[in-house]
C-alpha positions in Angstrom: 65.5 196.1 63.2 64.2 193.1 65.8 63.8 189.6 65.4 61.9 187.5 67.1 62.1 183.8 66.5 59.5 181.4 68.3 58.8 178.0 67.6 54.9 177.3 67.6 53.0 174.4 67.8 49.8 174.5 66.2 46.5 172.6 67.1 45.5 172.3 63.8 48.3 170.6 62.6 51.0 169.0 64.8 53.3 167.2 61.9 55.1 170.0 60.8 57.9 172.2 62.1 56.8 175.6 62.3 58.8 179.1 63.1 57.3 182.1 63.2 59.7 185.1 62.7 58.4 188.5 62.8 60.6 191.4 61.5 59.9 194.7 63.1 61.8 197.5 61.3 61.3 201.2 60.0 64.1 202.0 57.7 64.2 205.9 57.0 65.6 206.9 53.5 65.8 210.4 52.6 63.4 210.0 49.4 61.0 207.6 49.3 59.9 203.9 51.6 59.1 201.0 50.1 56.3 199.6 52.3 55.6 196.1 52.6 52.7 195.3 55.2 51.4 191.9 55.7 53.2 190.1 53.5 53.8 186.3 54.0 56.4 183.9 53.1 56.6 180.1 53.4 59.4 178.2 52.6 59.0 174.1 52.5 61.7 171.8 52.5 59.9 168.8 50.9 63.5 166.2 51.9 61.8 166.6 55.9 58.5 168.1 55.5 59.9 171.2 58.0 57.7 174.7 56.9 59.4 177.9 57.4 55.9 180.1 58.0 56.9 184.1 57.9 54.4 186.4 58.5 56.1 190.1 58.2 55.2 193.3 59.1 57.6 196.0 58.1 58.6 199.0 56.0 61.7 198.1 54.3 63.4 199.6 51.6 66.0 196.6 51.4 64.6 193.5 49.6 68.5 192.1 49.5 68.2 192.1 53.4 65.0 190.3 53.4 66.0 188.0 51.3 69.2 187.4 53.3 67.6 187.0 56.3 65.4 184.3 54.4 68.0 182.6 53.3 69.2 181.7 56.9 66.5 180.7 58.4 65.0 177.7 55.6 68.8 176.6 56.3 68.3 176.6 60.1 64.9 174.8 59.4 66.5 172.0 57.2 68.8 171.3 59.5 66.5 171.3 62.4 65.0 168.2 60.8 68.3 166.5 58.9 68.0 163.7 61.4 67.4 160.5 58.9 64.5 158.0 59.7 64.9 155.6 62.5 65.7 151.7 61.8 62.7 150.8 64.2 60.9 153.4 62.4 61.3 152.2 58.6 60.9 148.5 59.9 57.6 149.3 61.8 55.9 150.9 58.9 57.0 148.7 56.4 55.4 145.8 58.5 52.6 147.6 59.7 49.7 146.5 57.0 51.1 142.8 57.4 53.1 141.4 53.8 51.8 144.5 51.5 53.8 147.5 52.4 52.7 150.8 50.6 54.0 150.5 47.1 55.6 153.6 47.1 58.2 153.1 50.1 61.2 151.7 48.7 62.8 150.2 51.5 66.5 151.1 50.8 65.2 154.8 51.4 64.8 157.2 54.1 61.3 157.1 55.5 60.9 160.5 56.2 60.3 161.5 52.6 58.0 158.4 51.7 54.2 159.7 50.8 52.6 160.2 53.9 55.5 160.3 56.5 56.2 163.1 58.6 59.3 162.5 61.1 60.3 164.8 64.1 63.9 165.8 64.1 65.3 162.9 66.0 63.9 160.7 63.2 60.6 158.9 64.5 57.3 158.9 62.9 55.2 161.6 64.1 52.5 161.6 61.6 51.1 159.1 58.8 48.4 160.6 56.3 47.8 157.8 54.7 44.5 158.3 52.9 43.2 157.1 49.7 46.0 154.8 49.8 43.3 151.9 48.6 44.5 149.9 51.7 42.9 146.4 52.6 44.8 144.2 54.5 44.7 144.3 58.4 47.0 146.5 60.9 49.9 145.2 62.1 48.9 145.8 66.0 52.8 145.5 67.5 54.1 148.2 64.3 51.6 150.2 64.9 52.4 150.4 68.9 55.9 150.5 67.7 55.4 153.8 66.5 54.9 155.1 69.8 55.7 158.8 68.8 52.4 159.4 66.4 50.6 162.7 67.0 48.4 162.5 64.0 47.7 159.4 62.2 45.0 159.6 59.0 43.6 156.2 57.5 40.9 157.8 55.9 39.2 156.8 52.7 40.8 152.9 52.7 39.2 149.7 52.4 40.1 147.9 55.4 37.0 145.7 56.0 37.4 144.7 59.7 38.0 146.3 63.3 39.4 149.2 64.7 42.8 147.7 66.2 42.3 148.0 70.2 45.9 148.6 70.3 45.7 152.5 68.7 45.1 152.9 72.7 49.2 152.1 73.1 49.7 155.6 70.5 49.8 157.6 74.3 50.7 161.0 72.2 48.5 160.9 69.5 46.5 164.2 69.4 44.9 163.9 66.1 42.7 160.2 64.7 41.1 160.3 61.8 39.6 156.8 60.3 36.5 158.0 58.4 35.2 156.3 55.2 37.9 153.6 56.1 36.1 150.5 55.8 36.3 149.6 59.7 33.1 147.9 61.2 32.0 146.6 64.5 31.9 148.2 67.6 34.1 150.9 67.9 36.3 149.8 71.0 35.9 151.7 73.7 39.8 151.6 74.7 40.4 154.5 72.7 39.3 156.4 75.7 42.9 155.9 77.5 44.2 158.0 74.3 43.9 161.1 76.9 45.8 163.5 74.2 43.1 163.3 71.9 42.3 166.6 70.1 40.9 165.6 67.1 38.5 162.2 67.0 36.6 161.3 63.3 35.2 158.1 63.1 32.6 159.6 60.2 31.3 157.5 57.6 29.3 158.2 54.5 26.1 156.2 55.3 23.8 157.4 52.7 22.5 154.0 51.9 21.1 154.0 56.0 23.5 150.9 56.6 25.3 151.3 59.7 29.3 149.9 59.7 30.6 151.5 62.6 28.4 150.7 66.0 29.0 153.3 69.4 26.7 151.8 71.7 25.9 153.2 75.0 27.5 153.6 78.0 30.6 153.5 75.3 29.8 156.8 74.3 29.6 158.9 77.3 32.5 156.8 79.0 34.7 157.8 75.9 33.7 161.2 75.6 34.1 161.6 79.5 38.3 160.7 79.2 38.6 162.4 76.9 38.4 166.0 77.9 40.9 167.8 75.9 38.7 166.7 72.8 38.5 169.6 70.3 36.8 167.3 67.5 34.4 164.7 67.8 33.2 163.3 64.3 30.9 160.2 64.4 28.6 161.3 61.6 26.9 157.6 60.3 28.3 156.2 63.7 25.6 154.0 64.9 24.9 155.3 68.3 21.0 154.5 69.1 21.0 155.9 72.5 20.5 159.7 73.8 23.1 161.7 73.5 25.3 161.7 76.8 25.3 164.1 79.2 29.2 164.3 79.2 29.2 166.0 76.3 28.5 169.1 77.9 31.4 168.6 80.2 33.6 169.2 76.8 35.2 172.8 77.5 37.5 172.9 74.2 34.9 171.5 72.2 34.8 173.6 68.8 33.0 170.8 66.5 30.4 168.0 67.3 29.3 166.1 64.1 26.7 163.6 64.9 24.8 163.7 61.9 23.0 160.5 61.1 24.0 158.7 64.4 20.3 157.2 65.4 20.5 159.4 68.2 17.3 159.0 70.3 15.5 161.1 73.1 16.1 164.8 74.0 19.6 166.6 73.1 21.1 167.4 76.4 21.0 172.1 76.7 24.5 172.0 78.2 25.8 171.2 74.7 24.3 174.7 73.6 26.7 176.5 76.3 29.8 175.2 75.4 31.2 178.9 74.7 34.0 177.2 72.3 31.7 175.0 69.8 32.0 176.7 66.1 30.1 173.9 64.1 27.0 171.7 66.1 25.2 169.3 63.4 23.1 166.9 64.4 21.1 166.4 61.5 19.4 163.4 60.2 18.9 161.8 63.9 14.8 162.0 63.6 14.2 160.7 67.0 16.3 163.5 68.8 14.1 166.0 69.9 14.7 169.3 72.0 14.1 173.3 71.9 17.1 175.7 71.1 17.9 177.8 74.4 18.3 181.6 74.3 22.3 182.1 73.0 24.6 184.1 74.6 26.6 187.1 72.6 29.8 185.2 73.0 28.6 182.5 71.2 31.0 181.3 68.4 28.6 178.7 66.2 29.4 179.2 63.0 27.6 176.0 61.8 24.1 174.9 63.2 22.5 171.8 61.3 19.4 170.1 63.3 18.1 169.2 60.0 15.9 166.1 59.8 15.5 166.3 63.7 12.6 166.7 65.8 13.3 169.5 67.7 10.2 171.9 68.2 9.4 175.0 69.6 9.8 178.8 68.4 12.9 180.6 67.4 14.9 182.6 70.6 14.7 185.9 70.1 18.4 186.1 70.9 19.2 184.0 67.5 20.8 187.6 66.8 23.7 186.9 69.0 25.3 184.7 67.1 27.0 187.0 65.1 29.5 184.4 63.5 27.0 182.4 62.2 27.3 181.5 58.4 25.3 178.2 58.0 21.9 177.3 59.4 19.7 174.3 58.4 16.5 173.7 60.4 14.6 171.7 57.6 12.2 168.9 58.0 11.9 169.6 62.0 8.8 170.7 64.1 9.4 174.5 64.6 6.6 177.0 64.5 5.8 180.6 65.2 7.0 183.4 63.8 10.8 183.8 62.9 12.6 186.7 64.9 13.4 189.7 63.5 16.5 189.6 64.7 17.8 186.9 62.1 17.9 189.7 59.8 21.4 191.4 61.3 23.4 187.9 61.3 25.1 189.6 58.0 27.9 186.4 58.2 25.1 184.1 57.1 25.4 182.1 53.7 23.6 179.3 53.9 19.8 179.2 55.6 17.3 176.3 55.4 14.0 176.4 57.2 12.2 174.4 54.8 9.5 171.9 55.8 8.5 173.3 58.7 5.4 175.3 60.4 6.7 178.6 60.7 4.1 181.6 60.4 3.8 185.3 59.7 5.9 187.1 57.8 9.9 187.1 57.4 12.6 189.7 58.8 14.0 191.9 56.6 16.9 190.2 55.0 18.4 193.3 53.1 21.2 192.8 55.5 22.4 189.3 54.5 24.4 190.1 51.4 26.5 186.8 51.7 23.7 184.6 51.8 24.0 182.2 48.7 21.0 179.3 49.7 17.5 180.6 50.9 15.2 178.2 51.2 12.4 178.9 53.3 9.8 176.1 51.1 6.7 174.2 52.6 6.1 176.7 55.7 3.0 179.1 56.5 4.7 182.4 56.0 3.0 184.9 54.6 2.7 189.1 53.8 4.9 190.5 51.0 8.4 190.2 50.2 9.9 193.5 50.9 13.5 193.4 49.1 16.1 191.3 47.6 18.4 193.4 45.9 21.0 193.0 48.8 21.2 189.4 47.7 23.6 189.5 45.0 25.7 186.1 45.9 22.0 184.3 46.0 22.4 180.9 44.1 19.6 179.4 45.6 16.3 181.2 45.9 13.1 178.5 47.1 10.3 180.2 48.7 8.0 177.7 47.2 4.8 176.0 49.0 3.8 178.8 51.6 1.3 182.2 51.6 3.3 184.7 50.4 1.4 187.8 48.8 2.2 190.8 46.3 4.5 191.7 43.7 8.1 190.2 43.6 10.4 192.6 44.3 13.1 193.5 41.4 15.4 190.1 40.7 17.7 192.1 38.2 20.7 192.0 41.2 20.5 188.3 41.2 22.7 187.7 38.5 24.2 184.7 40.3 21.1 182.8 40.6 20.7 179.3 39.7 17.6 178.1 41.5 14.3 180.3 41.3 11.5 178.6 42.9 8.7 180.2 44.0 5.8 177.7 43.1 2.5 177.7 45.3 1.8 180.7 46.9 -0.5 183.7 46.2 2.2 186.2 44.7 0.6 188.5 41.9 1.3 191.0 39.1 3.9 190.9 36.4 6.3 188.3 36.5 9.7 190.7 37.1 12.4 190.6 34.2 15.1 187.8 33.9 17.1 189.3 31.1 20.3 189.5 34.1 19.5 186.4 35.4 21.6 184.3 32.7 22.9 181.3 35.1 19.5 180.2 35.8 18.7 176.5 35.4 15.5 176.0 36.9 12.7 178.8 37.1 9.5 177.5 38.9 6.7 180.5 39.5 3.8 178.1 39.1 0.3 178.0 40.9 0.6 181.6 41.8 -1.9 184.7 40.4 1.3 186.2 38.0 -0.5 188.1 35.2 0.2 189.8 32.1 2.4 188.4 29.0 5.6 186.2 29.4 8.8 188.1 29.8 11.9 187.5 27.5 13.3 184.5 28.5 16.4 184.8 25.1 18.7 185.5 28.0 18.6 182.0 29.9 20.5 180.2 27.8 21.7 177.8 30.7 17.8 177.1 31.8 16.7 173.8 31.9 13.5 173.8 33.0 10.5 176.9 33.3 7.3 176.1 34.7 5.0 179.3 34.8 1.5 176.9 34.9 -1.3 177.8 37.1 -1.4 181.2 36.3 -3.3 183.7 34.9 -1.2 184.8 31.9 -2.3 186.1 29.0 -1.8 187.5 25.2 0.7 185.2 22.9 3.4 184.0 23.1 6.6 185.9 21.1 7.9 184.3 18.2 11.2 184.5 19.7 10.3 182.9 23.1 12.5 179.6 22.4 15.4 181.6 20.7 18.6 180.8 22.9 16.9 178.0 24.9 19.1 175.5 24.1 19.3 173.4 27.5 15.5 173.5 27.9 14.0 170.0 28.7 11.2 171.5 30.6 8.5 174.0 29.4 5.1 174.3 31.4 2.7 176.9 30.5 -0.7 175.0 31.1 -3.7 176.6 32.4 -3.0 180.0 31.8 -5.0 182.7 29.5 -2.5 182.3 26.7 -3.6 183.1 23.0 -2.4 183.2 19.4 -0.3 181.2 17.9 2.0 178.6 19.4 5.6 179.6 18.2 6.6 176.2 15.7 10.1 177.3 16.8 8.9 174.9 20.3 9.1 172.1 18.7 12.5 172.2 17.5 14.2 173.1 20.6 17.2 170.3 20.7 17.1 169.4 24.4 13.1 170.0 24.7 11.6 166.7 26.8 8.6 167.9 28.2 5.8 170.5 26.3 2.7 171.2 28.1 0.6 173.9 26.6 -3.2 172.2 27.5 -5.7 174.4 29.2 -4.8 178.1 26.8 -6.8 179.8 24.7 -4.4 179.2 21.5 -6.4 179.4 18.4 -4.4 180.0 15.2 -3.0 177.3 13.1 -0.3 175.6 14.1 3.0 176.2 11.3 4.8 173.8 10.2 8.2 173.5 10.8 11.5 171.7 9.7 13.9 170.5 12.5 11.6 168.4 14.1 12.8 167.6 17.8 13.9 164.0 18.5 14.2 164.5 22.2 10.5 165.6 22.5 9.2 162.9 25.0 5.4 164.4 26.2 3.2 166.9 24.3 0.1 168.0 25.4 -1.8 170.8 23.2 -5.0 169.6 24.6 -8.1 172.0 25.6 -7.1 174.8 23.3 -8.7 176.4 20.4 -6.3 175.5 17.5 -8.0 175.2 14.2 -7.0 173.9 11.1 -4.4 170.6 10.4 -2.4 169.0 12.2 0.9 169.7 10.4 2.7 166.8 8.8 6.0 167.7 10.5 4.0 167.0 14.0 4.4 163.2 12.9 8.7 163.8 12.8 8.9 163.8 16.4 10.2 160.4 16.4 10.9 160.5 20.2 7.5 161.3 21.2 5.6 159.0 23.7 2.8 160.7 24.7 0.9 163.1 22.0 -2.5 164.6 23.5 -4.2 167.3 21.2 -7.7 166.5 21.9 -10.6 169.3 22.5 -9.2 171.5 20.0 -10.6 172.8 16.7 -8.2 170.5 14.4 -9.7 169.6 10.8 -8.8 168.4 7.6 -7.9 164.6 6.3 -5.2 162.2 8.2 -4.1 159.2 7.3 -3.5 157.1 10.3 -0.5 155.4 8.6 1.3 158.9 9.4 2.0 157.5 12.8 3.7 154.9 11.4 7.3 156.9 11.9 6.8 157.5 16.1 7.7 154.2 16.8 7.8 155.1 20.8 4.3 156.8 20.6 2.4 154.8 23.6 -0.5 157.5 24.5 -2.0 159.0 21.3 -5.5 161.4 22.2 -7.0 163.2 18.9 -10.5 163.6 20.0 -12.7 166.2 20.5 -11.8 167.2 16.7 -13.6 168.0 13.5 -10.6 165.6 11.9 -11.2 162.9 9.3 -8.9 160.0 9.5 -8.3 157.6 6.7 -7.5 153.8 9.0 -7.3 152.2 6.3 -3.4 151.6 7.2 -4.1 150.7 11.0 -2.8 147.5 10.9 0.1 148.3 9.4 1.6 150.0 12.6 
């Protein structure tokens, strides 16, 4: 048996003590071997926050020995860290947000347990993750220096309200800052540039409301990013930048993510970013003024994340998209591509997530038989075109929007897609049969309108979690089953209008208990409409209009009390009404009855 003990330091996370033991052995018995392959192990001691982390690789028949062995080491490691928090220490962080320490340190404690403290083994401070700690009050600048042994410090997720102390430039070993969604604002200082251990850098913040708190103007930027060259990291999404992206970004070697999403970055996105051969995640969405093409990648690319969403960047496709094998998310919506997509898209099998939507991209797609993780597809509001060959491979699809292009033909079998949430495939010029759903039970929203679908309406008992169906602008025909609505209990949304539809309308319609939204105008429905107990309350709009329904209007009509808009004119309706009928839809605002052979009684009118 062999034992090799080394310490490791890992990038990822600095704060902890790590040891990585791996136990080699091949134990002969005369029977039988208990195999044990890849199993791993980790033993914490919460007291210092030391990990034991054991990966093992072995054929062992002795479990006891293991065990043993075990044993020893999470002592070695406890004692490795048994070193109690430095005076200097405690003092420093209980001053270090002025008179309101943290409520949980209890001064008369060791500080290398509080929440959020993680000491090295001589008993400084080597890491504070302090976030959501609700913290407002200002940082103690001469504490905060005073902790002068800080690899990784996270104020994330605070309320701080005011600048980002220059003195974080005195933490000379910190390798790891993360203040995003802190509460800082200003002018991010540009001393954090003598911070030359910088690995990790996230500045982000969540500015969805387009307000900018955080401001990076240039030169600041490219000076920053220039020191800093052993930068791993760089997070500024919501950063207010308004300046091109600086060329020293491409001098980043170790790079592996750049988030500059939503940055007001202007002009044109320098190509040597592109070539960094370490970058895993580029996203630089939501900057509409940054423009550029994408070059031709290499095969040892390692994205695995390319966002250029809401961006201007034009052009066609490389056909070397293919080399980047490790690519799992890719969002080019709401940009200026065009031309045809390359077929070599089709063998990136890692992707999961693919957005080209809102663009002007032509012809017809690449096989994607070959993407079985992909979950979101969403190709809407391009030119493509030609038929859609296969999806069966698809069976983690969640998200399925091909709407607003040219597509043609029959949609392939969906019966695999039993994972499918979203089915969107409004406006374009598919035809046929509308393919069963019966598998498809986690769908919520089903959108096939304005295409040239024929035939009757498929079951639909089987989407119990659907919300909305919209099958209008079609060219469907014969009635509609008696059982359509059985099961539909989410529905809020049913659209059927200007189809071929005859019959009867199923009463069982109007009782659906989440139903909002009924348009049925534009059918040929000609039988009586039933009448029917349960009336809806949620029923908002319905529309019967342009049809061929004869006979009267049922009196339970009148007990959808929710109704505000009731249109059944240009129909066959006859028979006596009494105006005073309306008296119980108190919320009715749009009322339509003509184009009838009805007879109403007004004598009540003023009553309502």
């Amino acid at each position: 048996m062999t034992l090799f003990v080394n310490d490791l330091k890992r990038p990822e996370d600095p704060t902890h003590c790590y040891m990585n033991i791996k136990i080699s052995s091949f134990c002969r018995a005369q029977h039988s071997i208990t195999h044990m392959p890849n199993l791993y192990i980790l033993s914490h001691s919460t007291s210092h926050n030391c990990l034991l982390f054991v990966p093992i690789s072995t054929t062992m028949r002795f479990p006891l020995t293991l065990f043993l062995f075990l044993s020893i080491l999470s002592l070695f490691c406890s004692n490795s860290a048994s070193a109690q928090c430095l005076d200097d220490q405690k003092s420093s962080l209980l001053t270090l947000f002025g008179s309101a320490p943290i409520p949980s340190w209890t001064p008369n404690t060791d500080c290398c347990v509080w929440k959020g403290v993680t000491c090295d083994p001589s008993g400084h401070v080597m890491s504070l993750d302090l976030t959501n700690f609700s913290i407002r009050d200002s940082i103690n600048s001469t504490s905060l220096i005073s902790l002068s042994s800080l690899r990784s410090l996270n104020l994330s997720h605070n309320l701080f309200d005011s600048s980002i102390p220059v003195s974080l430039s005195g933490l000379s070993k910190l390798t790891h800052l993360n203040l995003s969604n802190s509460g800082f604002t200003g002018q991010v200082p540009v001393e954090i540039s003598r911070i030359k251990s910088l690995e990790s850098l996230d500045l982000s913040y969540s500015a969805f409301d387009s307000i900018w708190s955080l401001r990076f103007p240039s030169p600041d930027l490219g000076f920053v990013v220039g020191n800093l060259s052993g930068l791993r990291e760089l997070i500024l999404d919501g950063v207010d930048i308004s300046s091109p992206a600086p060329q020293t970004l491409g001098g980043l070697a170790n790079l592996t993510s750049l988030n500059l999403s939503l940055c007001n970055l202007i002009g044109e996105l320098p190509m040597k970013i592109f070539e960094l051969q370490n970058l895993e995640t580029i996203d630089l969405s939501g900057n509409s003024l940054l423009s550029g093409t994408l070059p031709e990648f290499s095969s040892s690319s390692r994205l695995q994340i390319l966002s250029l969403s809401h961006t201007n960047f034009f052009g066609e496709l490389p056909s070397s998209f293919g080399n980047l094998r490790y690519l799992q998310r890719l969002e080019l919506s709401r940009c200026s591509f065009s031309g045809k997509v390359p077929l070599s898209l089709g063998t990136i099998t890692q992707l999961v997530h693919l957005d080209f939507s809102s663009n002007s991209f032509s012809g017809n797609i690449p096989s994607l038989e070959n993407l079985s993780q992909l979950v979101h597809l969403d190709l809407s509001w391009n030119s493509f075109s030609g038929e859609i060959l296969s999806l069966e491979n698809l069976t983690r699809l969640v998200l399925l929007d091909l709407s607003s292009n040219s597509f043609t033909g029959k949609i392939p079998s969906l019966e695999n897609l039993t994972q499918l949430v979203q089915l969107n495939l409004t406006s374009n010029e598919f035809s046929g049969r509308i393919p069963s759903l019966k598998n498809l039970t986690q769908l919520v929203l089903v959108d096939l309108s304005s295409n040239r679908f024929n035939g009757r309406i498929p079951y639909s008992g089987s989407l119990k979690n659907a919300v909305e169906i919209a099958l209008s602008n079609n060219d469907l025909s014969g009635a509609i089953d008696s059982t359509f609505g059985d099961g539909l209990v989410s529905l809020t949304k049913l659209d059927l209008h200007n189809n071929s539809l005859t019959g009867k309308i199923p009463s069982s319609l109007f009782t659906l208990p989440s139903l909002q939204y009924l348009d049925l105008k534009q059918n040929q429905f000609d039988a009586p409409l039933d009448k029917f107990g349960n009336a809806s309350s949620s029923l908002i709009y319905l529309d019967l209009s342009n049809n061929q329904v004869r006979g009267p209007i049922p009196s339970s009509m009148f007990q959808l009390i929710g109704l505000n808009m009731l249109s059944l004119s240009s129909n066959k309706f006859s028979g006596n009404m009494d105006f005073a009928i309306l008296q119980n839809l108190t919320n009715l605002s749009d009322l339509n009855l003509s184009n009838n052979s009805l007879s109403i009684n007004t004598s009540g009118i003023n009553s309502l």
